[in-house]
N, CA, C and O atoms as a CHARMM CRD file, in Angstrom:
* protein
*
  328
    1    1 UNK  N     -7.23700  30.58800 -11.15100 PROA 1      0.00000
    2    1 UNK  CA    -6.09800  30.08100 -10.40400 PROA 1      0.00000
    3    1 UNK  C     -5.63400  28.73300 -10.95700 PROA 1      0.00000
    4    1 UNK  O     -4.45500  28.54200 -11.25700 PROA 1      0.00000
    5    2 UNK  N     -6.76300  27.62800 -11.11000 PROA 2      0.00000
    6    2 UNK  CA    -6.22300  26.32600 -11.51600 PROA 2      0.00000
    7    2 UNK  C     -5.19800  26.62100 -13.23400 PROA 2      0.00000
    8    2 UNK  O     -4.24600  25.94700 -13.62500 PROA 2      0.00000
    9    3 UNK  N     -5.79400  27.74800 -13.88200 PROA 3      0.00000
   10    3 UNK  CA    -5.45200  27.80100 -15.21900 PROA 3      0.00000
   11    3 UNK  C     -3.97400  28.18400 -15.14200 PROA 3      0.00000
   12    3 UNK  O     -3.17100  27.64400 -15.90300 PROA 3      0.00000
   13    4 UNK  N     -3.49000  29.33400 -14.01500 PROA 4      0.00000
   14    4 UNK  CA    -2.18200  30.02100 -13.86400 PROA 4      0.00000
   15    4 UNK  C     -1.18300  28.27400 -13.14300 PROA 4      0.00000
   16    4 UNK  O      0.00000  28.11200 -13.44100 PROA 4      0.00000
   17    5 UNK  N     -1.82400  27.38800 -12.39100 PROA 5      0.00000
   18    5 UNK  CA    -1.20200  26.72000 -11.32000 PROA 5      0.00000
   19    5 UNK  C     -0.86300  25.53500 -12.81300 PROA 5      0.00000
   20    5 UNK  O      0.22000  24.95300 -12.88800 PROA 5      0.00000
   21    6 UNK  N     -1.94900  25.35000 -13.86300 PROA 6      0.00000
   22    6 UNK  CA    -1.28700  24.18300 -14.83300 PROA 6      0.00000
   23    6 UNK  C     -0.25700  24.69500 -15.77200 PROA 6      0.00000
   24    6 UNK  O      0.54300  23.96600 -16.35700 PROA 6      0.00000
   25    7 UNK  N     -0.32900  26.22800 -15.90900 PROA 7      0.00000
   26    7 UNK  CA     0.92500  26.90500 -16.67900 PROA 7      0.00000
   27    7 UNK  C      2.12500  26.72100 -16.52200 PROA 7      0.00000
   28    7 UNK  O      3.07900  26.50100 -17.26900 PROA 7      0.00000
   29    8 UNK  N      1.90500  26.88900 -14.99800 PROA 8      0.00000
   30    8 UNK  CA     3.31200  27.00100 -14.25000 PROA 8      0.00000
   31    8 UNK  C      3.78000  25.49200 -14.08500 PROA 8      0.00000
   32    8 UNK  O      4.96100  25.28300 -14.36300 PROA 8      0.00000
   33    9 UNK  N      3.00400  24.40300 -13.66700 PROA 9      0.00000
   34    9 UNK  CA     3.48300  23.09400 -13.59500 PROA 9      0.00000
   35    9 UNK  C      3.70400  22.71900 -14.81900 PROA 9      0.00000
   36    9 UNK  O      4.65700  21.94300 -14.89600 PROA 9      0.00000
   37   10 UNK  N      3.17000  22.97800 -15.86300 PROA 10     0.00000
   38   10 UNK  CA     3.60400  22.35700 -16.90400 PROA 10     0.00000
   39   10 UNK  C      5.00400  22.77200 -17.67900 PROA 10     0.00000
   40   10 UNK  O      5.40400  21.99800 -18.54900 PROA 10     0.00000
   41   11 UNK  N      5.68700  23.85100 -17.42000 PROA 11     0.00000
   42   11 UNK  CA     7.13100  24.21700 -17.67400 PROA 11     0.00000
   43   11 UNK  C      8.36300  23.87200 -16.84700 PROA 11     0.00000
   44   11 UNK  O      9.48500  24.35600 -16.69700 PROA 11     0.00000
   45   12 UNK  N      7.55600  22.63600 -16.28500 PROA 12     0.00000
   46   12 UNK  CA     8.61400  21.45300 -15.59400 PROA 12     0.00000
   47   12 UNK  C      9.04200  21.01300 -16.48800 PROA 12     0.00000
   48   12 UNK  O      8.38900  21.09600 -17.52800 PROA 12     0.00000
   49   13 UNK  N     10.14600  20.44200 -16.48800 PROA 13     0.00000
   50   13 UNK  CA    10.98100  19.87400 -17.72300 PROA 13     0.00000
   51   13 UNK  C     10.74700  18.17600 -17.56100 PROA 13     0.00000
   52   13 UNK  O     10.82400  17.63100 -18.66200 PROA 13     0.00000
   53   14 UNK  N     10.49600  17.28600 -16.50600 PROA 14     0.00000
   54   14 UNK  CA    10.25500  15.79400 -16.34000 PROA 14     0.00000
   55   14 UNK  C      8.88700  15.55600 -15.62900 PROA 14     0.00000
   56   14 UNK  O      7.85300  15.03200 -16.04300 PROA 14     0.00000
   57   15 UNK  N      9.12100  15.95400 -14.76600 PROA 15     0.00000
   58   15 UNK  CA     7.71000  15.43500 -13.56900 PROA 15     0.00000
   59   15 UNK  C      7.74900  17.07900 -12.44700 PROA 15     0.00000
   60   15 UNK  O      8.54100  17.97500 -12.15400 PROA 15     0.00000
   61   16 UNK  N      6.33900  16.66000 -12.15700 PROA 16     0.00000
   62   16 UNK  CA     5.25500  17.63000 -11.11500 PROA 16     0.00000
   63   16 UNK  C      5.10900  16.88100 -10.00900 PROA 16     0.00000
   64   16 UNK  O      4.55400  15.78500  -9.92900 PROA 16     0.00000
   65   17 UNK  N      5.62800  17.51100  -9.15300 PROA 17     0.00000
   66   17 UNK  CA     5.13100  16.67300  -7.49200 PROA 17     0.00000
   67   17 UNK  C      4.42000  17.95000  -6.91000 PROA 17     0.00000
   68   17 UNK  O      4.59400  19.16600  -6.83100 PROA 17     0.00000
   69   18 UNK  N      3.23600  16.66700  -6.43400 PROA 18     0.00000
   70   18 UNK  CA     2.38000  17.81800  -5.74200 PROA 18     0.00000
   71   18 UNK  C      1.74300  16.77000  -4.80600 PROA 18     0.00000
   72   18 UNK  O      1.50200  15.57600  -4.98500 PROA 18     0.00000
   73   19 UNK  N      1.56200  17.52100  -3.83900 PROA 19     0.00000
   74   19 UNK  CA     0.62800  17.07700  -2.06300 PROA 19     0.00000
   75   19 UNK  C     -0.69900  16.64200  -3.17200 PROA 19     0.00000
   76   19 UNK  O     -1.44800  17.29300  -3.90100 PROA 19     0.00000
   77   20 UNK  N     -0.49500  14.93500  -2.79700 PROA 20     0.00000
   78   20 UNK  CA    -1.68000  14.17200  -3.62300 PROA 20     0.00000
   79   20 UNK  C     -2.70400  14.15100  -2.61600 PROA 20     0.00000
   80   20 UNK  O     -3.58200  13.64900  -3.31700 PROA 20     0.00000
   81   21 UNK  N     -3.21500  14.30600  -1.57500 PROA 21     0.00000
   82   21 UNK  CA    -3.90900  14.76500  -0.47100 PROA 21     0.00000
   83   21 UNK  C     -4.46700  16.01300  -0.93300 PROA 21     0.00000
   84   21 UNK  O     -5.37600  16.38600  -0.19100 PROA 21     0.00000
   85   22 UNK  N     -4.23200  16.80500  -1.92300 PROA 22     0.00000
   86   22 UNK  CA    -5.18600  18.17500  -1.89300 PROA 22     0.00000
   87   22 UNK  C     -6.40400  17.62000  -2.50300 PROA 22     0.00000
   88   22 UNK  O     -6.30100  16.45100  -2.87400 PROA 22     0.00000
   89   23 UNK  N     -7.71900  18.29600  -2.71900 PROA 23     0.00000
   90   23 UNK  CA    -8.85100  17.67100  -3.36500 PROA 23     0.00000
   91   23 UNK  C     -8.66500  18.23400  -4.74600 PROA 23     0.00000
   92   23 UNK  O     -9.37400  17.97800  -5.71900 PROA 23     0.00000
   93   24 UNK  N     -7.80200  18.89500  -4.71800 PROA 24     0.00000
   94   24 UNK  CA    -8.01600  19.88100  -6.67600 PROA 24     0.00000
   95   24 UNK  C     -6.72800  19.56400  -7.30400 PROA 24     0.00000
   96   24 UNK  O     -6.61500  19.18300  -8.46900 PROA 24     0.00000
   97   25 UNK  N     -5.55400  19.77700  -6.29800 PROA 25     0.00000
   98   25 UNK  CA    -4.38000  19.28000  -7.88700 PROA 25     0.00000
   99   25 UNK  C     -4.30400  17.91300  -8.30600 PROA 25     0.00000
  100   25 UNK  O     -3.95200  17.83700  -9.48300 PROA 25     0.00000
  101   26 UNK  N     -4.47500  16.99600  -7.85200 PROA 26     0.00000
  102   26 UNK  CA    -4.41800  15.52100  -8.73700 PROA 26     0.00000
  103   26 UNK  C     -6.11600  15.71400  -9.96200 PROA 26     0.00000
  104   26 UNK  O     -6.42700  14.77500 -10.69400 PROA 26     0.00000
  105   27 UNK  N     -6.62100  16.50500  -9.94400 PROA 27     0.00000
  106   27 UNK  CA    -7.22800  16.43500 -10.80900 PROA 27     0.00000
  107   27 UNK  C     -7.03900  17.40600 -12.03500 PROA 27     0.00000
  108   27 UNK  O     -7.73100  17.42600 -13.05200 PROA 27     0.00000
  109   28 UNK  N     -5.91500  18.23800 -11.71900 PROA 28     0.00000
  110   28 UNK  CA    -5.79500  18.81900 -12.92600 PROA 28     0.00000
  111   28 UNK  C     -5.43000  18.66200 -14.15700 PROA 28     0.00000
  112   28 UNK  O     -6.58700  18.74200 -14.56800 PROA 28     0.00000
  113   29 UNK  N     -4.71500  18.47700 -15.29000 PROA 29     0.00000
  114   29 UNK  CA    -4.77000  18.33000 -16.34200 PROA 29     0.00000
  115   29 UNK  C     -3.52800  18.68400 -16.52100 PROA 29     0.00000
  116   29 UNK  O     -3.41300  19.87600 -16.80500 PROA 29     0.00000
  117   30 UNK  N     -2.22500  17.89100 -16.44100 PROA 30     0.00000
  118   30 UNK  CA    -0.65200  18.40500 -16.31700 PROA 30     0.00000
  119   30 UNK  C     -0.30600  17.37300 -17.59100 PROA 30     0.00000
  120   30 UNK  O     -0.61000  16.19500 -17.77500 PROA 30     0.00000
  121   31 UNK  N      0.35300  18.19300 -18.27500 PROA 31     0.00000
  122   31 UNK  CA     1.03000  17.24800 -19.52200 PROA 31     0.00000
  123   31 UNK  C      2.70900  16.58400 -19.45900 PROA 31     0.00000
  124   31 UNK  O      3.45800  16.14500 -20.33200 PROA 31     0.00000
  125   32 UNK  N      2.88000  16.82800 -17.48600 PROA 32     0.00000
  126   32 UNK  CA     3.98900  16.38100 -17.43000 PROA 32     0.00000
  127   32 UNK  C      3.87700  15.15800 -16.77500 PROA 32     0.00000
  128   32 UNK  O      2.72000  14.96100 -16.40200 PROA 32     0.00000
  129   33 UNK  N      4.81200  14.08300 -16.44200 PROA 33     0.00000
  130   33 UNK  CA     4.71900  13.26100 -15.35200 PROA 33     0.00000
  131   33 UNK  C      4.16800  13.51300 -14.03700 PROA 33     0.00000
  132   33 UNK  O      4.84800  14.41900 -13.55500 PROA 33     0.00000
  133   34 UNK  N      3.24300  13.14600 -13.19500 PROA 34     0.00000
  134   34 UNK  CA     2.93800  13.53600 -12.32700 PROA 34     0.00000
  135   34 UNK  C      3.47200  12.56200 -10.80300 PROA 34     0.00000
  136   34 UNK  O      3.08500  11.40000 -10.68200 PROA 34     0.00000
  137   35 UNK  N      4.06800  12.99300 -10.09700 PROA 35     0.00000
  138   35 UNK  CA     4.54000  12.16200  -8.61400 PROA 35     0.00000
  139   35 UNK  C      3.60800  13.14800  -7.25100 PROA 35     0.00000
  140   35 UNK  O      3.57200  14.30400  -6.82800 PROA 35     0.00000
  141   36 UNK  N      3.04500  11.98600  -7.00700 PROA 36     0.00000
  142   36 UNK  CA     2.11000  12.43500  -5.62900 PROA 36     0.00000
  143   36 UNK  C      2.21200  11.98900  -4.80200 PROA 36     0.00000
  144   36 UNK  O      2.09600  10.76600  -4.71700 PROA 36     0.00000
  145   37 UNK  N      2.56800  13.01300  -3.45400 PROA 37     0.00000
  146   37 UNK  CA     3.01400  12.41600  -2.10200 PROA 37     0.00000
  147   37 UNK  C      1.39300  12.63500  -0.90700 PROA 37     0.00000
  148   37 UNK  O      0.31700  13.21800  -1.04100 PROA 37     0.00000
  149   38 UNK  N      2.01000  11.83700   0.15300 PROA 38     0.00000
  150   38 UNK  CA     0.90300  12.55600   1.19400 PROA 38     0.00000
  151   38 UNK  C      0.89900  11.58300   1.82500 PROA 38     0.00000
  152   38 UNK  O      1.94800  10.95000   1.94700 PROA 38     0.00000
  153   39 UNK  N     -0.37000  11.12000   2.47200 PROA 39     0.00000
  154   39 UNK  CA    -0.68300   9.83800   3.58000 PROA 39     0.00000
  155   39 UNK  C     -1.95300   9.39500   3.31900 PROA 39     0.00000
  156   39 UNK  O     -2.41300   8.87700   4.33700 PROA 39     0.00000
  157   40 UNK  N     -2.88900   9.36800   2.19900 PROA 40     0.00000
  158   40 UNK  CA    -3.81000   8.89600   1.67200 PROA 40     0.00000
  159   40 UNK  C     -3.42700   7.95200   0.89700 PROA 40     0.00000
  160   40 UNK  O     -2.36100   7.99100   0.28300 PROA 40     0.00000
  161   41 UNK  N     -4.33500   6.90900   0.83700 PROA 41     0.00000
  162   41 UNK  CA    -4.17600   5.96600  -0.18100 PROA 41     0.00000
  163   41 UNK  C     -4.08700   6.76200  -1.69500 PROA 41     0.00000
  164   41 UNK  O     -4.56100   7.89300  -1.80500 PROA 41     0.00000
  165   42 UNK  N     -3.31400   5.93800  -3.06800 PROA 42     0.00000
  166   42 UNK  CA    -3.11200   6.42200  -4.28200 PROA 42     0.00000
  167   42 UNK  C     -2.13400   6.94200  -4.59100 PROA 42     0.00000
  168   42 UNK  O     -1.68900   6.94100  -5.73900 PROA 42     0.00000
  169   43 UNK  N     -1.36200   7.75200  -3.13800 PROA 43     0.00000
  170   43 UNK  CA    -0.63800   8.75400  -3.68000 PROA 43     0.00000
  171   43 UNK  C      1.35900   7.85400  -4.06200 PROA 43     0.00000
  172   43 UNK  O      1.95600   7.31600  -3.13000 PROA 43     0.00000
  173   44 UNK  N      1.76200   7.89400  -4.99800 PROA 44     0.00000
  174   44 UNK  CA     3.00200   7.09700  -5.33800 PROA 44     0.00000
  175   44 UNK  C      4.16700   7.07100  -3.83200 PROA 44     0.00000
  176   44 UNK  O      4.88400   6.20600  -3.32900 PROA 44     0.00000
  177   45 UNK  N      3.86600   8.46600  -3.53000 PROA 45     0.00000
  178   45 UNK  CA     4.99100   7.90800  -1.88100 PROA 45     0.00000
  179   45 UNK  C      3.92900   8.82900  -0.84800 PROA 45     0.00000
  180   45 UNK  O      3.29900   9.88600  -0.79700 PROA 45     0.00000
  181   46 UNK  N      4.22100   7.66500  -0.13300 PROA 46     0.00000
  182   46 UNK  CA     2.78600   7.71800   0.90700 PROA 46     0.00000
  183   46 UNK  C      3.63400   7.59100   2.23800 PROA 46     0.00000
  184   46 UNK  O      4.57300   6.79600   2.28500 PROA 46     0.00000
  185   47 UNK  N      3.23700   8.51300   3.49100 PROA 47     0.00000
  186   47 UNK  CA     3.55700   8.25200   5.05400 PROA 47     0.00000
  187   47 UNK  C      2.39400   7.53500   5.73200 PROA 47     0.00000
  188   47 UNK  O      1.18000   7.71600   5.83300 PROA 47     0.00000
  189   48 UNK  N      3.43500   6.49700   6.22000 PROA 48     0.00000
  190   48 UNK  CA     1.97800   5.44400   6.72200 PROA 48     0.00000
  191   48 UNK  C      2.58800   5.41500   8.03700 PROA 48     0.00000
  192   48 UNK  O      3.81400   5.51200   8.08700 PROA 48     0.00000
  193   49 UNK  N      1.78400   5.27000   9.33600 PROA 49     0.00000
  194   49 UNK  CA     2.03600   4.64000  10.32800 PROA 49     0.00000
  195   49 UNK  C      2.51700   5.83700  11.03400 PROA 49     0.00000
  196   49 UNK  O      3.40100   5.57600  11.85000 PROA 49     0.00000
  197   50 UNK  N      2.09600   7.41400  10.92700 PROA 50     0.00000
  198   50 UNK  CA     2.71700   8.60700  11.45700 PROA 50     0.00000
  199   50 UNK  C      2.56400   8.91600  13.24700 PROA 50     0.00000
  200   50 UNK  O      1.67200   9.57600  13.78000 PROA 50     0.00000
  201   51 UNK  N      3.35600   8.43900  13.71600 PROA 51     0.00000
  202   51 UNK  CA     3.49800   8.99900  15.00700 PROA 51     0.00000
  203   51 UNK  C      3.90000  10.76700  15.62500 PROA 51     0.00000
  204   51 UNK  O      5.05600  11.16500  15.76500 PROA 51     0.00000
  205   52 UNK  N      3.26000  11.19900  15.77400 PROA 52     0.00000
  206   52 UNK  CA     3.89700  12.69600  15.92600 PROA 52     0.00000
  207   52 UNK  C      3.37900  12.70300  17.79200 PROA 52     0.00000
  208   52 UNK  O      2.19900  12.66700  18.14200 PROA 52     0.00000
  209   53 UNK  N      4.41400  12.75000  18.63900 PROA 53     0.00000
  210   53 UNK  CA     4.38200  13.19500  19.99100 PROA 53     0.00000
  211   53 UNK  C      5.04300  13.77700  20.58200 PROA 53     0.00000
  212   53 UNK  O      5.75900  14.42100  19.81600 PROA 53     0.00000
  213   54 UNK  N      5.39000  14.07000  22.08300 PROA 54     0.00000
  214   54 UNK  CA     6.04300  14.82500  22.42000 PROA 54     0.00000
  215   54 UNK  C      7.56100  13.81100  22.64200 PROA 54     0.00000
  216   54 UNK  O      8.42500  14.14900  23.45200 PROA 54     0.00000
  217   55 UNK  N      7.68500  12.50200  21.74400 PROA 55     0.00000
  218   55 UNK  CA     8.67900  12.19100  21.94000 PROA 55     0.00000
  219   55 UNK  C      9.42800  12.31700  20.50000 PROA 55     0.00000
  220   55 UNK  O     10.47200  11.74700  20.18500 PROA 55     0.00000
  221   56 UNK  N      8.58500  13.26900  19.63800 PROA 56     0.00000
  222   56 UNK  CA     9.11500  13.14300  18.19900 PROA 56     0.00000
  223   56 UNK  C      8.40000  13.05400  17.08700 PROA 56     0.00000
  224   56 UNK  O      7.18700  13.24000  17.18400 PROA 56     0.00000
  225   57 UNK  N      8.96700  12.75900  15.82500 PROA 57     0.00000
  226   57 UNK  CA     7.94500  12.58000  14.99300 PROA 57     0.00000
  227   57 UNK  C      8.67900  10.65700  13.86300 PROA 57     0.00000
  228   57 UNK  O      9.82700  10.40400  13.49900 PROA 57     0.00000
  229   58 UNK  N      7.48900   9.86900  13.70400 PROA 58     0.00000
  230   58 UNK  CA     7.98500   9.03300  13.33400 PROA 58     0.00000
  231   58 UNK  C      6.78400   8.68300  11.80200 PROA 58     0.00000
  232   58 UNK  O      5.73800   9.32000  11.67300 PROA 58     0.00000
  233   59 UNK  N      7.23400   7.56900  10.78300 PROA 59     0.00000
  234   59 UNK  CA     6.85300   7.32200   9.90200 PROA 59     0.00000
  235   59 UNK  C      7.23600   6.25900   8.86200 PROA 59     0.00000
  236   59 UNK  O      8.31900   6.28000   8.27800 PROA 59     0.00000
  237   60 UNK  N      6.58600   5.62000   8.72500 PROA 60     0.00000
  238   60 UNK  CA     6.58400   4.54000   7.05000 PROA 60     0.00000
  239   60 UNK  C      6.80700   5.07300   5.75700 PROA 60     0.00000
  240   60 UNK  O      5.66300   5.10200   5.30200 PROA 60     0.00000
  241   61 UNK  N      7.48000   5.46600   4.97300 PROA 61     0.00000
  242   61 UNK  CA     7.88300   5.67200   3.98500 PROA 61     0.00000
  243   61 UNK  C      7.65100   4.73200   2.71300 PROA 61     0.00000
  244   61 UNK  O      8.57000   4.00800   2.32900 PROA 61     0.00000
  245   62 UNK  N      6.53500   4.74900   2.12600 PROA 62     0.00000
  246   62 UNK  CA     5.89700   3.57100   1.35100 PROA 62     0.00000
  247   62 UNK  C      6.13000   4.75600  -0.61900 PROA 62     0.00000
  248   62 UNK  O      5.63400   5.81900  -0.99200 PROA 62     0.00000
  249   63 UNK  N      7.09700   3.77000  -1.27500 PROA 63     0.00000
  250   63 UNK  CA     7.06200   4.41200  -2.19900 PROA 63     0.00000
  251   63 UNK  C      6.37500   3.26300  -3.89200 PROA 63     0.00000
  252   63 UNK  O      7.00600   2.48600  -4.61000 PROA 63     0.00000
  253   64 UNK  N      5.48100   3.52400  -3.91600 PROA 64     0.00000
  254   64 UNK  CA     4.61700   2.29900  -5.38400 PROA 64     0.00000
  255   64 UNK  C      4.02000   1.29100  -4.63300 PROA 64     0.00000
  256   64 UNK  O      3.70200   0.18400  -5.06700 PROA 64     0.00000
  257   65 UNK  N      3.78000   1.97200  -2.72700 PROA 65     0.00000
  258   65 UNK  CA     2.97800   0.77900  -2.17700 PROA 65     0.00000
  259   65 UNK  C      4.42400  -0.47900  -1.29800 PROA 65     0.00000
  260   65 UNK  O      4.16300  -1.30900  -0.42800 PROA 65     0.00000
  261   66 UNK  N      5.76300  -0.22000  -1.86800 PROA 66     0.00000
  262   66 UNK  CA     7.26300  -0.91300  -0.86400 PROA 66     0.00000
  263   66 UNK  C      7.55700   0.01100  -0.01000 PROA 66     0.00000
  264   66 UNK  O      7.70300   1.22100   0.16000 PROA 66     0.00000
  265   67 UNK  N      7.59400  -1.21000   0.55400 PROA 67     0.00000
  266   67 UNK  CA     8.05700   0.09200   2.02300 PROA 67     0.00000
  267   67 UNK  C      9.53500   0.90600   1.62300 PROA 67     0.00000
  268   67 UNK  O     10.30200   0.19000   0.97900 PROA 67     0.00000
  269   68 UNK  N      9.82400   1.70900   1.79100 PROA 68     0.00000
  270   68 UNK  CA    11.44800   2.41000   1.55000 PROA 68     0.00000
  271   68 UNK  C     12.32500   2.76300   2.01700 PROA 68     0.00000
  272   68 UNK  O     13.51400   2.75900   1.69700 PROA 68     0.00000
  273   69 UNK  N     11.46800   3.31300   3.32900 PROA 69     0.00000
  274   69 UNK  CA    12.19900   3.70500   4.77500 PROA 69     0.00000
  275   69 UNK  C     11.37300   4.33100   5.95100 PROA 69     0.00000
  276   69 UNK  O     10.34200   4.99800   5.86300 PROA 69     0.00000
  277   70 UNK  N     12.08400   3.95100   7.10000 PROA 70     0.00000
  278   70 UNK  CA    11.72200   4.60200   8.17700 PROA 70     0.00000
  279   70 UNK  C     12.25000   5.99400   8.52100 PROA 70     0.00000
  280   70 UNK  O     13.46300   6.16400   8.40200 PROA 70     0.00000
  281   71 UNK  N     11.48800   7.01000   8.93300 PROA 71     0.00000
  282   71 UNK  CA    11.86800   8.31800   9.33200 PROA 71     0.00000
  283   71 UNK  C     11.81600   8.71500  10.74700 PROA 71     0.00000
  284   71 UNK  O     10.71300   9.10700  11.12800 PROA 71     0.00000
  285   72 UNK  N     12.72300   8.70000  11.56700 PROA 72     0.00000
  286   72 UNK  CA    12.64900   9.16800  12.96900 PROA 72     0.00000
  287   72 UNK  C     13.34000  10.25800  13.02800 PROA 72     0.00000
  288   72 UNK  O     14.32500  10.60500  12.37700 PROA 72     0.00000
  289   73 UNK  N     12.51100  11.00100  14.20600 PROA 73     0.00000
  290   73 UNK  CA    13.42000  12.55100  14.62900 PROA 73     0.00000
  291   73 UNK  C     13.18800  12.57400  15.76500 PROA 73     0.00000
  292   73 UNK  O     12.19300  11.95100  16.13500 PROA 73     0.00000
  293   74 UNK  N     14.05200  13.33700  16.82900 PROA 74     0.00000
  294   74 UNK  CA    13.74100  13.26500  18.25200 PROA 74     0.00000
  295   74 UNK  C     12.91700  14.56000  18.26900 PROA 74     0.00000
  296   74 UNK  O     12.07800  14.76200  19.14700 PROA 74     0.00000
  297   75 UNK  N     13.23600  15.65300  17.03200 PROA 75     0.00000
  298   75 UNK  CA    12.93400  17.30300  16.95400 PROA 75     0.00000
  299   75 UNK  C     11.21000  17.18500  16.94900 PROA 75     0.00000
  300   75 UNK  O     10.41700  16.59600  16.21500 PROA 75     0.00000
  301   76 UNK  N     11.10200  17.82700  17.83800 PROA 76     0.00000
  302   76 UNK  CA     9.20200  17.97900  18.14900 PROA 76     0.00000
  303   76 UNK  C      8.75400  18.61500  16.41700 PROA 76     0.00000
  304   76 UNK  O      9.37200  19.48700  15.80500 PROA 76     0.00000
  305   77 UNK  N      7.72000  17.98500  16.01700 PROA 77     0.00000
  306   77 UNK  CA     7.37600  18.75600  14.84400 PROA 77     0.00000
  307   77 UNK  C      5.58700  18.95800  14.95300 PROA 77     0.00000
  308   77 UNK  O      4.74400  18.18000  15.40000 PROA 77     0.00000
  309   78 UNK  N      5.46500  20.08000  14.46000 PROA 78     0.00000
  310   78 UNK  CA     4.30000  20.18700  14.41800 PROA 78     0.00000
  311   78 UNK  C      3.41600  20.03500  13.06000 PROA 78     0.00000
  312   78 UNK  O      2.79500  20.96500  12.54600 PROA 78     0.00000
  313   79 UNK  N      3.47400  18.48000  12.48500 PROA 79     0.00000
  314   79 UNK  CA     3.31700  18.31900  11.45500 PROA 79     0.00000
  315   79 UNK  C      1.36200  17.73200  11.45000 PROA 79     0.00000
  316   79 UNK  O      0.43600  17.62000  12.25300 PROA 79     0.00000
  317   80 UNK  N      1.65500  17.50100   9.91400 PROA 80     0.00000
  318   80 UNK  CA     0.01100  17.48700  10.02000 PROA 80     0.00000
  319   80 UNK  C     -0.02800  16.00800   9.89500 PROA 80     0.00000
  320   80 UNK  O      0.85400  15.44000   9.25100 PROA 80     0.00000
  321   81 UNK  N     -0.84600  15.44500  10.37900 PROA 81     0.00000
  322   81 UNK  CA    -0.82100  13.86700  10.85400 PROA 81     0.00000
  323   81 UNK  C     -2.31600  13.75400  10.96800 PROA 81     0.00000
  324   81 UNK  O     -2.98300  14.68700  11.41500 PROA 81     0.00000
  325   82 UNK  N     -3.03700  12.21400  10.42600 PROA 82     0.00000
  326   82 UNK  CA    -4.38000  12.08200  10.60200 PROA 82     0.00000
  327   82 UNK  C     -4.42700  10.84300  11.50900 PROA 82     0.00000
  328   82 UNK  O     -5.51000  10.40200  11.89500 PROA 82     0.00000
């Protein structure tokens, strides 16, 4: 699987974004630019400060570690939040 998943990322033409939160794709071996999102430390755009309730879903938008923007929604989401 990892061998078919670096085939396919690598016939990106600039950069690979991938959920930097998984434990296996930031370690794979991509010969393209790589951009990693999630809410762990490391990852280049990171959600910090995630509120998810029944009044909405809210968030920090941190992109190289600057903040970038705030994200509010009133729409209930059932997102994954730690």
């Amino acid at each position: 699987m990892n061998s078919l998943l670096k085939k396919y990322a690598n016939q990106a033409k600039k950069a690979i974004v991938i959920w930097g939160d998984d434990p296996h794709l930031p370690h794979l071996n991509y010969t393209k630019r790589v951009v990693k999102f999630g809410v762990k430390d490391g990852n280049d755009v990171q959600a910090k400060n995630v509120i998810n309730n029944e009044k909405g879903l809210s968030f920090d938008v941190y992109i190289s570690m600057v903040i970038f923007w705030t994200f509010h929604s009133t729409i209930l989401w059932y997102a994954y939040t730690l």
